[in-house]
C-alpha positions as CSV (number, residue, x, y, z in Angstrom):
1,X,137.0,58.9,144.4
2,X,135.2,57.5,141.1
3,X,138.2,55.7,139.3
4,X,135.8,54.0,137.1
5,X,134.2,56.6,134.0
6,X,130.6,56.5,133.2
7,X,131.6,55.1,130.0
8,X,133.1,52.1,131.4
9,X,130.3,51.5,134.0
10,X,127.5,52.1,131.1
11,X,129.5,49.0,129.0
12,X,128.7,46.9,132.6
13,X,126.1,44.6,131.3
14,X,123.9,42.0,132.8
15,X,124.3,38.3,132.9
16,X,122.6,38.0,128.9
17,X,125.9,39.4,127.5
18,X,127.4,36.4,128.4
19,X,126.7,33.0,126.7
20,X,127.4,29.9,129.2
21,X,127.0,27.8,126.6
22,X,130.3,29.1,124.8
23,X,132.3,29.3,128.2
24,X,135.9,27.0,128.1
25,X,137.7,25.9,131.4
26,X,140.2,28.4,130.1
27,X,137.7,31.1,129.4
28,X,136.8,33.9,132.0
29,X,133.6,36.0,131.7
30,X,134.4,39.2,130.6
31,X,131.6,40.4,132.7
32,X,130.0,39.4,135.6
33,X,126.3,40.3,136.9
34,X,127.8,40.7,140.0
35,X,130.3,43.0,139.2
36,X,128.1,45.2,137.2
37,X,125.6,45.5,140.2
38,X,128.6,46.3,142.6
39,X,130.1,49.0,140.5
40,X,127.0,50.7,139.6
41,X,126.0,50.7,143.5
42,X,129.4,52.5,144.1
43,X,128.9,54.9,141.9
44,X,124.8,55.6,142.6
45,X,126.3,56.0,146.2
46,X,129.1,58.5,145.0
47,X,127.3,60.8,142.6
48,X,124.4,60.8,145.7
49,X,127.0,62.4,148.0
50,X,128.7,64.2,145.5
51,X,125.5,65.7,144.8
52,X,124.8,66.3,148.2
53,X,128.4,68.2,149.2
54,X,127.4,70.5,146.3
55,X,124.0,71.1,147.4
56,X,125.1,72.0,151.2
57,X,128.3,74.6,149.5
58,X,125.9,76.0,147.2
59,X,123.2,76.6,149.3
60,X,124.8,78.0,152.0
61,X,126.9,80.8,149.8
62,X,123.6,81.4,148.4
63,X,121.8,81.6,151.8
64,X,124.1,84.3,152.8
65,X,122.9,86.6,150.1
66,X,119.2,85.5,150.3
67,X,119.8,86.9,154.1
68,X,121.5,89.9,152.8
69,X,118.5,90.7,150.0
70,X,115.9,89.8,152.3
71,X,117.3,93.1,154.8
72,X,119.0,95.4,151.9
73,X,115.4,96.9,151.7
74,X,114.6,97.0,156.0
75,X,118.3,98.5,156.8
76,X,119.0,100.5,153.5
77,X,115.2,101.6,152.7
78,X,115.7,103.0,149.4
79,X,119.3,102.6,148.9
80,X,118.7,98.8,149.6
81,X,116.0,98.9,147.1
82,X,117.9,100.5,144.4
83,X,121.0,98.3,145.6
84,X,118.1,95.2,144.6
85,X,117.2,96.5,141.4
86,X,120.9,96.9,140.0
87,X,121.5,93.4,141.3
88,X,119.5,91.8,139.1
89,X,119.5,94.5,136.6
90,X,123.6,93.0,136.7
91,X,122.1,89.6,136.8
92,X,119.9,89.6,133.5
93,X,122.9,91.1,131.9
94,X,125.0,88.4,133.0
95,X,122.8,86.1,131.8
96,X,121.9,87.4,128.4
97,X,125.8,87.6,127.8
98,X,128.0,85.4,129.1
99,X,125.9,82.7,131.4
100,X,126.3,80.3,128.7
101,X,129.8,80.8,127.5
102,X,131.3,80.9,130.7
103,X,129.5,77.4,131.7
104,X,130.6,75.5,128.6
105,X,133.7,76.8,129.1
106,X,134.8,76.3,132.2
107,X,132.5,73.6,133.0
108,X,129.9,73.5,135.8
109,X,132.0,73.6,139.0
110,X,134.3,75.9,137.9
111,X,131.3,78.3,137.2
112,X,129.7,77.7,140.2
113,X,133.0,78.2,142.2
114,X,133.4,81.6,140.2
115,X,129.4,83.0,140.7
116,X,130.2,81.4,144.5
117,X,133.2,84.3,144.8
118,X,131.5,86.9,143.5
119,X,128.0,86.1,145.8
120,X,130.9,86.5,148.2
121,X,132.2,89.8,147.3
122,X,128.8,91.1,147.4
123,X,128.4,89.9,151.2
124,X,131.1,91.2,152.1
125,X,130.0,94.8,150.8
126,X,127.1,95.2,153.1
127,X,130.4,94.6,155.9
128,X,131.6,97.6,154.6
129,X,128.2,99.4,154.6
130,X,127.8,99.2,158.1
131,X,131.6,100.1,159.0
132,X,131.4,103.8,157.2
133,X,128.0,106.0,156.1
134,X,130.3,107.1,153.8
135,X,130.8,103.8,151.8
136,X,127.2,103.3,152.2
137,X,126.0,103.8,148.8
138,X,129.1,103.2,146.5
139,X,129.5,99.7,148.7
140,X,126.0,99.2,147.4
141,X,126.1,99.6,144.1
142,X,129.5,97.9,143.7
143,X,128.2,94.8,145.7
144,X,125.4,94.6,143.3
145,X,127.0,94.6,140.6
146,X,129.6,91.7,141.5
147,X,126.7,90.2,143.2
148,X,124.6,90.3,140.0
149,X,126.7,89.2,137.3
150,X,127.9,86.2,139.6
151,X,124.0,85.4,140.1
152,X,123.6,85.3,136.5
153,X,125.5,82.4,135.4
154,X,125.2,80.8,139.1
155,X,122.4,79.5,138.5
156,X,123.0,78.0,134.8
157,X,125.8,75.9,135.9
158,X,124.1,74.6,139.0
159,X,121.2,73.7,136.7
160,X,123.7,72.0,134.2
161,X,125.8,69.8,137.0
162,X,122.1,69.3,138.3
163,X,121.5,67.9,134.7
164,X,124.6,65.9,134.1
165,X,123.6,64.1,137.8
166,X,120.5,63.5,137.4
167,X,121.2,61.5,133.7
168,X,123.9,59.7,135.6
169,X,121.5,59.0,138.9
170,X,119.0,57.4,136.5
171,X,121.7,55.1,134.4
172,X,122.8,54.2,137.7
173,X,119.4,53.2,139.6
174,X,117.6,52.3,136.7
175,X,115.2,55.2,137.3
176,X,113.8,57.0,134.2
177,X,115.4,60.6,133.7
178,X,112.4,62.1,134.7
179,X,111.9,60.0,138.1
180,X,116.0,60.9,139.2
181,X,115.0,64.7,137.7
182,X,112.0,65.0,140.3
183,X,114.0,63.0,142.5
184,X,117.2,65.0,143.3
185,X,115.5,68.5,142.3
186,X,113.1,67.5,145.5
187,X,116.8,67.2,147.3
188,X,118.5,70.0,146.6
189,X,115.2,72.1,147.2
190,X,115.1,70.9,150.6
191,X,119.1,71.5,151.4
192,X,118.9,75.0,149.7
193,X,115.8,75.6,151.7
194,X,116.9,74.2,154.8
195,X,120.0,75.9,154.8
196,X,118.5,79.0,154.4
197,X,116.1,78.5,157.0
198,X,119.5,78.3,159.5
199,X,121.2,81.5,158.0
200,X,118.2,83.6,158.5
201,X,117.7,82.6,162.1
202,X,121.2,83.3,162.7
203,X,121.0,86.6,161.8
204,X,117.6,87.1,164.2
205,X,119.3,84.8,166.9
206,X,122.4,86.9,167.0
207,X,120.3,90.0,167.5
208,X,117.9,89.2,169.6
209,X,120.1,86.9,172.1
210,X,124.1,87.9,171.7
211,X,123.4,91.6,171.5
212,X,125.6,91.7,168.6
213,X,125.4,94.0,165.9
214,X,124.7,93.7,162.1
215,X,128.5,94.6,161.7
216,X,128.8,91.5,163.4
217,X,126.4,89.1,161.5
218,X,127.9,90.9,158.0
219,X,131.5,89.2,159.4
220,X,130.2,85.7,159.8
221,X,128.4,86.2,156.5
222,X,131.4,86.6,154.7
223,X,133.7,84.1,156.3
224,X,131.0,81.6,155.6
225,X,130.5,82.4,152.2
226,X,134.1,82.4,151.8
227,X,134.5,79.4,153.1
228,X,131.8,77.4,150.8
229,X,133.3,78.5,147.7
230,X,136.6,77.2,148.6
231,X,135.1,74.0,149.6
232,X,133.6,73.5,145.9
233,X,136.5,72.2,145.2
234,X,136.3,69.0,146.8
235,X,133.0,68.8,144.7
236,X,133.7,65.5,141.8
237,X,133.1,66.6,138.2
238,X,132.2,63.4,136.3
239,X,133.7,62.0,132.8
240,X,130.7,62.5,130.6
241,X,131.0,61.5,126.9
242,X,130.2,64.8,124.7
243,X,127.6,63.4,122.6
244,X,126.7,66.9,120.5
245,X,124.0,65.2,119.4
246,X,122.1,66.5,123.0
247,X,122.7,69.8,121.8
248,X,122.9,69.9,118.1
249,X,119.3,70.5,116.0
250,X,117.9,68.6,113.2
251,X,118.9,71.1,110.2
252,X,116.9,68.6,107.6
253,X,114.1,71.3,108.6
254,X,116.3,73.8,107.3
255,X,116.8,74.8,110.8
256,X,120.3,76.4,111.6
257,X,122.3,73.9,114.0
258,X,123.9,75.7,116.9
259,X,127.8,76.0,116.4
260,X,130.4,76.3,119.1
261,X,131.6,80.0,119.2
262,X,132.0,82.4,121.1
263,X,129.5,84.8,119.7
264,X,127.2,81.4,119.5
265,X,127.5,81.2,122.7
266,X,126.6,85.0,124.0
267,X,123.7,84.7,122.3
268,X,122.1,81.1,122.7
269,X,120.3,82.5,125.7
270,X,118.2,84.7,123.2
271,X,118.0,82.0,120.2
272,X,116.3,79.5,122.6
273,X,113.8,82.1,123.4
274,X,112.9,82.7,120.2
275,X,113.5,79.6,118.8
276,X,111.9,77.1,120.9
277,X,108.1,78.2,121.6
278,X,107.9,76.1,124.9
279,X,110.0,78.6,126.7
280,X,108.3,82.4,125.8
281,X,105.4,79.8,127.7
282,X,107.5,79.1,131.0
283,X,108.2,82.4,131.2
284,X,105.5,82.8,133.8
285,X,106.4,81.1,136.0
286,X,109.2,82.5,136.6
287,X,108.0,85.7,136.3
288,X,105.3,84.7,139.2
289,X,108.0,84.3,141.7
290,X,110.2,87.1,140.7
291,X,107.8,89.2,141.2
292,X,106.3,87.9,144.5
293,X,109.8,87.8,146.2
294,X,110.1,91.3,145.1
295,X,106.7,92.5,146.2
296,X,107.7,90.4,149.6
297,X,110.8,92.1,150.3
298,X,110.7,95.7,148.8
299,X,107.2,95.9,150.4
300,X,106.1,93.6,153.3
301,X,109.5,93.2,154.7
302,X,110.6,96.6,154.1
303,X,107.5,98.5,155.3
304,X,104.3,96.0,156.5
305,X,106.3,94.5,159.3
306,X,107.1,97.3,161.1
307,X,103.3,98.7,161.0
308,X,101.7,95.3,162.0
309,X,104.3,94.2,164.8
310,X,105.1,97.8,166.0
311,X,108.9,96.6,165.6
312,X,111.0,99.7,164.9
313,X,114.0,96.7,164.4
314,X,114.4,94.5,161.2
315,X,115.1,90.9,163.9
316,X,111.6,89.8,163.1
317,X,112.2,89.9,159.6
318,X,114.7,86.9,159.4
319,X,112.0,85.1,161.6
320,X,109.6,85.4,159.1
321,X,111.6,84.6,156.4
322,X,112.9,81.6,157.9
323,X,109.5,80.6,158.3
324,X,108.7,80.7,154.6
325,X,112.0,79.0,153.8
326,X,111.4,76.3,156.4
327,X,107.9,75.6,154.8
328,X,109.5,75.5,151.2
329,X,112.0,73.0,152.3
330,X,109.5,70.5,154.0
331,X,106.7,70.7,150.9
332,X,109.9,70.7,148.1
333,X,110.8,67.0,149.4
334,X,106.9,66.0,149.6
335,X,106.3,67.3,146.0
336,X,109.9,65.4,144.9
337,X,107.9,62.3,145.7
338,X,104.4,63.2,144.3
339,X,105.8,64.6,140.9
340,X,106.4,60.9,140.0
341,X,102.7,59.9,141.3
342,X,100.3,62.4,140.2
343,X,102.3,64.6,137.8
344,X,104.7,67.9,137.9
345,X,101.9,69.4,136.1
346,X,99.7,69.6,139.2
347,X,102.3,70.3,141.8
348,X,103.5,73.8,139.1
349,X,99.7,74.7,139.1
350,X,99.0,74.1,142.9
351,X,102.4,76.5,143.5
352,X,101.0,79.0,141.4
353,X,97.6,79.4,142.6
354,X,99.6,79.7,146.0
355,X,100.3,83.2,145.3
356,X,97.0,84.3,145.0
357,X,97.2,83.7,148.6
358,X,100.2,86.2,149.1
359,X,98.8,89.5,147.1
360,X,95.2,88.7,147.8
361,X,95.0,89.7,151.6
362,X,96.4,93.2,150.2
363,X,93.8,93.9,147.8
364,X,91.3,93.1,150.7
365,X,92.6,94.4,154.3
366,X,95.3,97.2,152.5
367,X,95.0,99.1,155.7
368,X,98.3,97.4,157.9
369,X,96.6,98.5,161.1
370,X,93.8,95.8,159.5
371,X,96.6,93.1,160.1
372,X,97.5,90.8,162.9
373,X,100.4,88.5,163.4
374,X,98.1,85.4,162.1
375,X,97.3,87.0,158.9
376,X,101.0,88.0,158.5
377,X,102.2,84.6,159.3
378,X,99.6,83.1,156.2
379,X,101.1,85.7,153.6
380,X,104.9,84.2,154.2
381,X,103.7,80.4,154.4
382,X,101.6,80.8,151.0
383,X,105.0,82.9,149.7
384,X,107.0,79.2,151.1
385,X,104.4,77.2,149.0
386,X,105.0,78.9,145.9
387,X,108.8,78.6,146.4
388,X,108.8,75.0,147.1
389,X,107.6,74.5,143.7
390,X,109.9,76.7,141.8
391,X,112.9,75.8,143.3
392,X,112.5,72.0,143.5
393,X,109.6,71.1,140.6
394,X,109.9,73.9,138.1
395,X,113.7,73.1,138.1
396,X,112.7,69.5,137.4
397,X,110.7,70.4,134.3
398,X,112.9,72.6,132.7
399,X,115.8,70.0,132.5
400,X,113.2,67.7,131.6
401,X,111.4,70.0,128.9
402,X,115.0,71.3,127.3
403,X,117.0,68.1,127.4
404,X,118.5,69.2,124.5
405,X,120.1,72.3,125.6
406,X,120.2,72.0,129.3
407,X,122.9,75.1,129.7
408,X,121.0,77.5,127.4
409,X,117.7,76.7,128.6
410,X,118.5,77.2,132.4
411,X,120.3,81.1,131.5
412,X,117.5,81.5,129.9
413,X,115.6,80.7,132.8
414,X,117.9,82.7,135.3
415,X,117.3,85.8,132.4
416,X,113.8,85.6,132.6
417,X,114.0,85.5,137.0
418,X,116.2,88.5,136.7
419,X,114.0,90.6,134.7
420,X,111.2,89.5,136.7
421,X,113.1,90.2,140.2
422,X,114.3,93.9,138.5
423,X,110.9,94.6,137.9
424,X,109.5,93.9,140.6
425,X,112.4,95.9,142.9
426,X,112.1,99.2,140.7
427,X,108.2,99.3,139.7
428,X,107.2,100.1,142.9
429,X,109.4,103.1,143.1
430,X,108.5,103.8,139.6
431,X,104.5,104.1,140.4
432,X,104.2,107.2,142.3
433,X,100.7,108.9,143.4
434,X,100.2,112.2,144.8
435,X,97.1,111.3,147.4
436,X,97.8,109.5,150.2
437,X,95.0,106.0,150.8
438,X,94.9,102.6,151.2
439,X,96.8,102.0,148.2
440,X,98.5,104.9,147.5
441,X,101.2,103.8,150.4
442,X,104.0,106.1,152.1
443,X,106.8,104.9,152.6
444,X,109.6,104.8,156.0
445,X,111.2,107.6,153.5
446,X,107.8,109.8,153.0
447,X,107.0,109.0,149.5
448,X,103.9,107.8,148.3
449,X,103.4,104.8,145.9
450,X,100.7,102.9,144.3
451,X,100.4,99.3,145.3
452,X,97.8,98.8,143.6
453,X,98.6,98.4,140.1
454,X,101.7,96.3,141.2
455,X,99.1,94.0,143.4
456,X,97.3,93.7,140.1
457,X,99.9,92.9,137.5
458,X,101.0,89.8,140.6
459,X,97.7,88.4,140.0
460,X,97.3,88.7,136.2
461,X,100.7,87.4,135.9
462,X,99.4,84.1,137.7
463,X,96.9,83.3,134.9
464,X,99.1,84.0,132.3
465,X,102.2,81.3,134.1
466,X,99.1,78.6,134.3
467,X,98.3,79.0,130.9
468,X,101.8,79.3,129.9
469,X,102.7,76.2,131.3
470,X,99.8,74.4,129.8
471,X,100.5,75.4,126.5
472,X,104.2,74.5,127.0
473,X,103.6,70.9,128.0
474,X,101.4,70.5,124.8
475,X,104.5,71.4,122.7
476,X,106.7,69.2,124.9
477,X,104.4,66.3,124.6
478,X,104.1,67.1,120.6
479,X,107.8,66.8,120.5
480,X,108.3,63.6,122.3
481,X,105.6,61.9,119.9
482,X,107.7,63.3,116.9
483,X,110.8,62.5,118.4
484,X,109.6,58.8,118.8
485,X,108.2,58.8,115.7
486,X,111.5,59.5,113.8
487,X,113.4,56.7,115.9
488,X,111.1,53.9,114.6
């Protein structure tokens, strides 16, 4: 338990705020070098673990509906798909409305707790889908929804405990911000990763060697995810001063400082957008992995699999998927430790290119009877590439890139997944064509739709999120010159 406030341990100074020279037989230092190192060690080790517990609860509530997502398409075909689409369709609106409010509000864990229950609630609707055909569809939709508007502030207050950690972690190491940003993001990427990697073979493991059925895995699902959010509450929240100058604006420029209502609130995720030009820029590459993870599940997993492995069951699905995750979570600790060497900058590019390597084998071997397990295996490991940087460096950069409104920046961020994850679930059902080829596709159901275009958009989305991002780093490096500038 920290009984000491960061306050308290920030006022802990070295040896030099101590003059010897003016030192009494009577007079006792009032600090010692000593004690300032030992305190700050306790602490560095507390916030680690701290930081750690949440990491393992979050990412295993979260695993559980990565594993239902990743199937929704395979089991449900186009109920599943649908079931996607309003997910995140509930997501963006969750994060365009009350992502924000809801964070400052009830403060980071809280939020996280409450997007943890209804993650929750929307496993434990895909229980009741398999129990009754009947409660098929409405199941769906209502798990979407709950799962959606939990997923749209989820994220926000992760990133803003992530944020008040990190600032701690560096005060308490000595570390810069951005070296404990790169540092802990390259952590939790590989816990959320890992984790996932575990759920998803349970799933396949239970199938393939218990016999069990999905009924089954849905039950552990739940009572797992259950479980997690319970156990946020032995998660620390941590004193932190509320200096409003990390959120307040200049107004000399004439600039409107943000002010703390309600209605402020609702719509900061908006005002950032169009307020601060570095994040229409980022918007990339978020979009890039929306859109990739969409094309991977509504698509590959849904239909490709089956054709190449001439598997009439979903088990080798959750293999594959673990295989991606499992690659994420081993690069995401490599590129925590090269972000500080050779630059985020490289690592967000490299991650982005890495997609080309996911919809690039489509636009050349479209035919699935073309495709062998090798080939398949490659698509996913690219797709794992990609992640490991979005999940672990991009995070990094955006709490390093909005310092100033960490909460606001990251809804924004989860807004701009969400549209890109809706997108991506709907446009394929949305691009229809009336001639069966090698991209006019049929689907399990019999309809026909055109790949192509959505292969295409993938790809032109990757130049514009490696643009974006350079143009956005300009402006952030702009800023930090003016920023020094006015503090001389």
């Amino acid at each position: 338990e920290m009984n000491i406030s960061v306050k308290e341990c920030e006022n802990l100074k070295p040896a030099e705020k101590f003059d010897s020279t003016n030192k009494t037989d009577d007079a006792e230092p009032e600090y010692y070098p000593s004690k300032a190192k030992d305190v700050k060690a306790t602490m560095l080790t507390s916030v680690t673990w701290n930081f750690v517990l949440m990491s393992i609860l979050f990412s295993v509530n979260h695993g559980c509906v990565v594993a239902c997502l990743s199937v929704a398409t395979a089991r449900l075909e186009s109920t599943g798909a649908w079931s996607s689409g309003i997910f995140y369709i509930a997501f963006i609106g969750s994060s365009l409305s009350v992502a924000t409010h809801l964070v400052k509000t009830l403060g980071s864990r809280f939020a996280m707790m409450l997007s943890m229950g209804c993650f929750s609630c929307y496993v434990a609707c895909f229980l009741l889908e398999t129990s009754s055909s009947a409660l098929e569809t409405p199941a769906a939709v209502i798990g979407a929804v709950i799962g959606g508007i939990g997923g749209g502030f989820a994220w926000t207050a992760q990133g803003a405990f992530f944020s008040e950690t990190f600032e701690i972690y560096a005060l308490m190491s000595d570390l810069s911000l951005s070296d404990s940003a790169s540092l802990l993001a390259g952590v939790f990427a590989f816990i959320f990763l890992a984790v996932e990697v575990l759920i998803r073979l349970l799933s396949s493991v239970l199938l393939n060697r218990t016999g069990v059925g999905w009924s089954t895995v849905f039950w552990i699902y739940t009572v797992i995810a259950f479980l997690s959010t319970i156990n946020m509450d032995f998660v620390k929240t941590y004193e932190m001063r509320k200096i409003k100058s990390n959120i307040k604006r200049d107004t000399s420029d004439g600039n409107k400082a943000p002010y703390y209502s309600i209605m402020s609130n609702l719509t900061a995720t908006l005002r950032i957008f169009r307020d601060d030009p570095k994040m229409k820029y980022m918007f990339g590459l978020n979009a890039i992995f929306g859109l990739s993870v969409a094309f991977i599940n509504s698509y590959v997993n849904g239909e490709f699999v089956d054709i190449v492995l001439n598997e009439e069951n979903d088990e080798f699905v959750g293999y594959l998927g673990a295989l991606s995750a499992a690659v994420s979570a081993i690069l995401s600790l490599l590129f925590g430790i090269l972000d500080n060497k050779i630059g985020k900058g490289y690592i967000l590019i490299l991650g982005t290119f890495s997609y080309v390597g996911v919809i690039l084998p489509f636009l050349v071997y479209p035919n699935a009877e073309d495709w062998g397990l090798f080939a398949l295996v490659m698509v996913y490991v690219f797709q794992g590439i990609g992640r490991a940087t979005y999940e672990g460096t991009l995070r990094a950069t955006f709490a390093e890139f909005f310092f100033q409104d960490k909460e606001v920046a990251f809804a924004n961020k989860n807004l701009q997944v969400g549209v890109s994850f809706a997108i991506g679930y709907v446009l394929p059902f949305l691009l229809r064509c009336n001639q069966p080829s090698n991209f006019c596709v049929s689907f399990s159901d019999g309809s026909l739709h055109d790949l192509l275009t959505f292969e295409l958009l993938i790809l032109f989305v990757i130049i514009l999120a490696i643009l974006g991002y350079w143009r956005a780093s300009v402006l952030y490096e702009k800023e930090k010159l003016e920023l020094l500038h006015r503090n001389k």
